[in-house]
C-alpha positions, 0 to 999 in steps of 0.5 A, spaced: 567 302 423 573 307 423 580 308 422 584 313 427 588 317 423 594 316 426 601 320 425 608 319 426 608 319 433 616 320 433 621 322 438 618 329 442 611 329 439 607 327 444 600 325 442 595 331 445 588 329 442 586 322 439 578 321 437 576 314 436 569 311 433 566 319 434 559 319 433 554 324 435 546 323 431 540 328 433 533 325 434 529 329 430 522 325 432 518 320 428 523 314 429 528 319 424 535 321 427 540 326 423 547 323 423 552 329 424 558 325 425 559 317 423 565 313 426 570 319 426 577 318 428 584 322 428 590 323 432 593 330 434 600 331 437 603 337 441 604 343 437 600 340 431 595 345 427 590 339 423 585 342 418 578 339 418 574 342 412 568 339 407 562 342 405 557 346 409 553 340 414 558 335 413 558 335 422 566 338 422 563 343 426 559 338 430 565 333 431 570 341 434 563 341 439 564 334 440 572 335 442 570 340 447 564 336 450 560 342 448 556 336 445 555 330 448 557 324 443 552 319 442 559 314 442 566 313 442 572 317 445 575 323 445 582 322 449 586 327 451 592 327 455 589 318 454 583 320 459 577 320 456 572 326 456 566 323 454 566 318 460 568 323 465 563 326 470 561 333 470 565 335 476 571 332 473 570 334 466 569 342 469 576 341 471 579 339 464 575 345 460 581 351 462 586 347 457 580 346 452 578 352 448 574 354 442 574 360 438 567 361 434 565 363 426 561 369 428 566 373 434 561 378 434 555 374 436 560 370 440 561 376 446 557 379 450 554 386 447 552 389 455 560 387 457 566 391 456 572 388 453 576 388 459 571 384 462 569 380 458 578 377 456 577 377 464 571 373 465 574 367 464 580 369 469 575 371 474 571 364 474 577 361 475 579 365 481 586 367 477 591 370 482 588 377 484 584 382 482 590 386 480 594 380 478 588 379 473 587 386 470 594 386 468 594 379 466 588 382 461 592 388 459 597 382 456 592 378 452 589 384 448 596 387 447 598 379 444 593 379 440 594 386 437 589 391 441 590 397 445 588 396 452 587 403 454 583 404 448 580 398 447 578 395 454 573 399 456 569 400 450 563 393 447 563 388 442 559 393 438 563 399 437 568 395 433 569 391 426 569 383 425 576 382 425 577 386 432 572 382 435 575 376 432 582 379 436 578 379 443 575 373 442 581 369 441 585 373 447 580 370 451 580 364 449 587 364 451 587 366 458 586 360 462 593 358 458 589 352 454 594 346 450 588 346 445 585 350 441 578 348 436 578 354 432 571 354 428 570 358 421 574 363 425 576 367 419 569 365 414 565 371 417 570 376 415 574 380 409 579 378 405 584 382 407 582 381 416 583 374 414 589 374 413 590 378 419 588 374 423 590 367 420 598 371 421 596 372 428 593 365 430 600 362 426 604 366 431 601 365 437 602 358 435 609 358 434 609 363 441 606 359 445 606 352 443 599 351 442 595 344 438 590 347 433 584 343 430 582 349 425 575 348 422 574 350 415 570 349 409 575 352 405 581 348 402 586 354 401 586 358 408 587 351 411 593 350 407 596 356 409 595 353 416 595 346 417 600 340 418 596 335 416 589 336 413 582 331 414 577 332 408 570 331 410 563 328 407 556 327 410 559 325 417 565 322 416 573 323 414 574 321 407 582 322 406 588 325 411 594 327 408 599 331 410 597 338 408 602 339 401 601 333 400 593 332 400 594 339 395 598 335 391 598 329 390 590 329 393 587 320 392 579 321 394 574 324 388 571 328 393 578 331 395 579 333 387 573 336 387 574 341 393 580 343 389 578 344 383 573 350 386 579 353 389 580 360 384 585 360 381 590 365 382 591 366 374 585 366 369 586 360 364 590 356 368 585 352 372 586 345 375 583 340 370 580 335 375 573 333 375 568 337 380 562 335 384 555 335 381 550 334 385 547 336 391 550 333 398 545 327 400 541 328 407 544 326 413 537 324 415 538 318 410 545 318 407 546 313 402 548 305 402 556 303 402 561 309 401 557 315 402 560 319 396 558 315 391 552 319 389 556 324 387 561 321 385 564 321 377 567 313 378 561 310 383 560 303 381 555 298 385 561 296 389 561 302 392 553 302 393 554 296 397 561 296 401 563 301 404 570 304 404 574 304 410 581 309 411 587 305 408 594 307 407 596 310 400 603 313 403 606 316 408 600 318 413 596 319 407 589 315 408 583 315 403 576 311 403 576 310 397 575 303 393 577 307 386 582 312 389 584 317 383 592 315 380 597 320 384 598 325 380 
């Protein structure tokens, strides 16, 4: 069973996206299933930007892919705009997708090498038949210069003759020229330098604000995340452990697992580190996961509760959930 994450559905915040009960399992052979993602549910609204982060094959990549049916989910619905992808027929779904985008982890690999840039933020424009072909070039010479690429320069040249940080920027253009509502950005920042990741963190946090954009930002790392997101849901071994506003998730964070991943954060000066307990072990398969909260094995306050129930999101305070039978004491 899952909780949807629910916000405050105020005024003038529309609720774009809602997933409910997500569960995407792989068989693997032999009567064994892998289960990437178990019972997920969350509410986005218009504009919003939620940060979904846990350790690497926690299913966060698998629960974007599953948004944008680029995964079908085993079960559960994924609503957006109060229709439900996951039920639609392919024709259906085929006229939905321009709204739903993804940017990738990897942007180089995530590009034709044999096409040109031009082309490649044209493809999708092209499909779709948008405009004319004059209309369209002039649509794609818009769309690299938004993103901060030179179009006389850059648009005749291929994926391979730029950096990582470039190619990100292309991938993003195109990933905005069919004008989407939402966008599942996936590690879009995990595969470059420091300082490129700043750049082009500033750049999606600008097109947000300019063009009105919902952001799902995936992430493994809770420090790029807090300097993107409004609300931010943590995470482990297929499920959603705690959801908080994301200055309040920093502060004032009640799952163990939450603590933990804070306390790996580096901090900014030595000899003033957080002093909250870390995670020992290693992640549990997805294959077998553990009995009643999945967390426990690595947990530093399980107790045989925790083995045999498991915890369903509740409140703790406003629009700050947690799965957790001994959640920590706010700090």
């Amino acid at each position: 069973m899952s909780v949807t994450t629910e916000p405050d559905t105020e005024v003038g915040h529309e609720v774009l996206l809602e997933v409910r009960d997500l569960v995407v399992e792989f068989p693997l052979g032999g009567g064994r299933t892998a289960h990437a993602v178990s019972g997920v549910g969350f509410t986005l609204r218009r504009g919003e930007t939620l940060g979904l982060v846990g350790e690497s094959g926690c299913g966060k990549s698998t629960v974007g892919k599953a948004i944008v049916q680029l995964l079908r989910p085993t079960s559960g619905e994924v609503l957006f705009h109060g229709e439900d992808l996951v039920s639609l027929p392919r024709k259906a779904l085929r006229s939905v997708r321009p709204k739903l985008q993804m940017i990738f982890q990897d942007p180089v690999s995530s590009l034709n090498p044999r096409r040109r840039v031009a082309q490649i933020v044209g493809e999708p424009l092209d499909v779709w038949g948008v405009g004319d072909r004059p209309t369209r070039r002039e649509r794609v010479r818009a769309l690299l210069e938004q993103v901060g690429i030179d179009p006389d320069v850059a648009g005749q040249r291929r994926p391979g003759e730029f950096s990582g940080g470039q190619c990100q920027r292309v991938s993003i253009a195109r990933a905005l020229a069919l004008e989407p509502e939402l966008i599942i950005c996936d590690e879009p920042v995990s595969a470059l330098d420091v300082s490129v990741q700043a750049q082009v963190l500033n750049l999606l946090e600008d097109l947000k604000d300019r063009l009105g954009l919902t952001l799902v930002f995936i992430s493994h790392d809770l420090a790029v995340v807090k300097n993107v997101s409004d609300r931010v849901a943590v995470m482990y071994l297929g499920k959603i452990v705690e959801t908080a506003p994301a200055q309040e998730l920093y502060e004032h964070a009640r799952h163990h697992y939450t603590a933990g991943l804070l306390a790996a954060i580096p901090d900014d000066e030595p000899g003033t580190g957080r002093t909250i307990d870390g995670l020992t072990g290693e992640l549990p398969s997805p294959v077998d996961p553990p009995s009643g909260c999945r967390f426990r094995t690595r947990c530093v306050r399980a107790e045989e509760r925790c083995a045999a129930e498991e915890p369903v999101l509740r409140p703790v305070g406003p629009e700050h959930l947690v799965a957790c039978h001994f959640p920590r004491e706010a700090a």
